[in-house]
C-alpha positions as CSV (number, residue, x, y, z in Angstrom):
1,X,14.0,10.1,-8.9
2,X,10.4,11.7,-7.3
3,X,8.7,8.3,-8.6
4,X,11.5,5.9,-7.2
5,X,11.1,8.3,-3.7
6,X,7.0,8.6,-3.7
7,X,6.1,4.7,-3.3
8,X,9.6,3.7,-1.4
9,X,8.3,6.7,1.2
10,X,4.8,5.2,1.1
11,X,5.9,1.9,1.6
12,X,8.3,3.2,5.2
13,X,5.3,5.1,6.5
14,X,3.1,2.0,6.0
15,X,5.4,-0.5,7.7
16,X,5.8,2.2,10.1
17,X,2.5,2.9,11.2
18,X,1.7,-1.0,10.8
19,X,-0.6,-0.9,8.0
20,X,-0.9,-3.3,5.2
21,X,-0.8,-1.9,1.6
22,X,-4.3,-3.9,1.5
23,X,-6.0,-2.2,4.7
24,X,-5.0,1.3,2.9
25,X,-6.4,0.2,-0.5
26,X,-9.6,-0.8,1.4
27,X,-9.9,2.4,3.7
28,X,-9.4,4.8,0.7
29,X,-11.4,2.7,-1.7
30,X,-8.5,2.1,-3.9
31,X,-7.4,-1.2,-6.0
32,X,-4.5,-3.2,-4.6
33,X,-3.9,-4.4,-8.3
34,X,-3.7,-0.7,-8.8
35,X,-1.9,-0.3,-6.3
36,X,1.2,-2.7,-6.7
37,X,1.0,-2.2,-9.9
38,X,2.0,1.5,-9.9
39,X,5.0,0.8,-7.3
40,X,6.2,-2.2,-9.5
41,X,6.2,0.4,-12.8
42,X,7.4,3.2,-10.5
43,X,4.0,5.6,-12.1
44,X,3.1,8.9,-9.7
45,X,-0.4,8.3,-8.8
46,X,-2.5,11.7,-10.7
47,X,-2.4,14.5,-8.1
48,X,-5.6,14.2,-6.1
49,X,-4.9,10.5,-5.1
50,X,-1.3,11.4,-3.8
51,X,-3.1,13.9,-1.6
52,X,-5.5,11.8,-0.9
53,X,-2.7,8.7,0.1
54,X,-0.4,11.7,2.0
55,X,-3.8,12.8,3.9
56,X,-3.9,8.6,4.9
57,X,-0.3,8.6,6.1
58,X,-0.9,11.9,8.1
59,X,2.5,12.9,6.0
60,X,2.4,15.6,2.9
61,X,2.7,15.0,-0.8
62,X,6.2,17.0,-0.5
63,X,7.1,14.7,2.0
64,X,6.3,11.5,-0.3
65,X,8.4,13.1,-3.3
66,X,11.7,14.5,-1.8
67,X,11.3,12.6,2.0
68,X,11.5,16.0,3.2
69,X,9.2,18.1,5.0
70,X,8.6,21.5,4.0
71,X,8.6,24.1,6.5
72,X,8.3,27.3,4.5
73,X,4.6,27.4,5.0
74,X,4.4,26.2,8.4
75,X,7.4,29.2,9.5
76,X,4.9,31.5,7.4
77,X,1.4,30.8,9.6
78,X,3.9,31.1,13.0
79,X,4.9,34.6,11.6
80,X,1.0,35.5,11.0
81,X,0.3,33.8,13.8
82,X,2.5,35.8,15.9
83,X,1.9,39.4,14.2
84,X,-2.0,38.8,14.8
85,X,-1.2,37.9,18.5
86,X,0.7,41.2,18.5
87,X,-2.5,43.3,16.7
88,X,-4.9,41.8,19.3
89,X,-2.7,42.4,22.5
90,X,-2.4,46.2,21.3
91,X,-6.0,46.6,20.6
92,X,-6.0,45.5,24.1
93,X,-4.8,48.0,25.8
């Protein structure tokens, strides 16, 4: 389930990156009462503070949900990336 997932992914990228659920409350100027209590009840935070705790964890919100990255968009910018490489070098010439 996304809720179970969200906060269990939080949690691991916390521990990993040695940062107490307190020091993230703090830095983002969020409640720890808040806080605990939405991972006890297993509630998704509203939409702009998931982005806002993904931004935090340098990780994605897709990443918090399903514990996978999404790479769709990142193999879209490489194929722009490259096709404006390719305009500019022809222009070039």
């Amino acid at each position: 389930m996304e809720k179970d997932m969200f906060w269990k992914n939080v949690l691991i990228l916390l521990k990993n990156k040695k940062i107490s659920q307190e020091k993230m409350c703090e830095d983002l100027g969020m409640s720890i009462y808040t806080l605990r209590s939405s991972i006890s009840k297993q509630v998704l935070p509203r939409v702009d503070v998931a982005k806002t705790i993904a931004d935090y964890l340098d990780s994605s919100v897709d990443f918090l949900l399903t514990g996978k990255e999404s790479n769709e968009y990142k193999e879209r910018l490489e194929t722009l990336k490259t096709k404006i490489e390719n305009i500019i070098q022809e222009e070039g010439k």
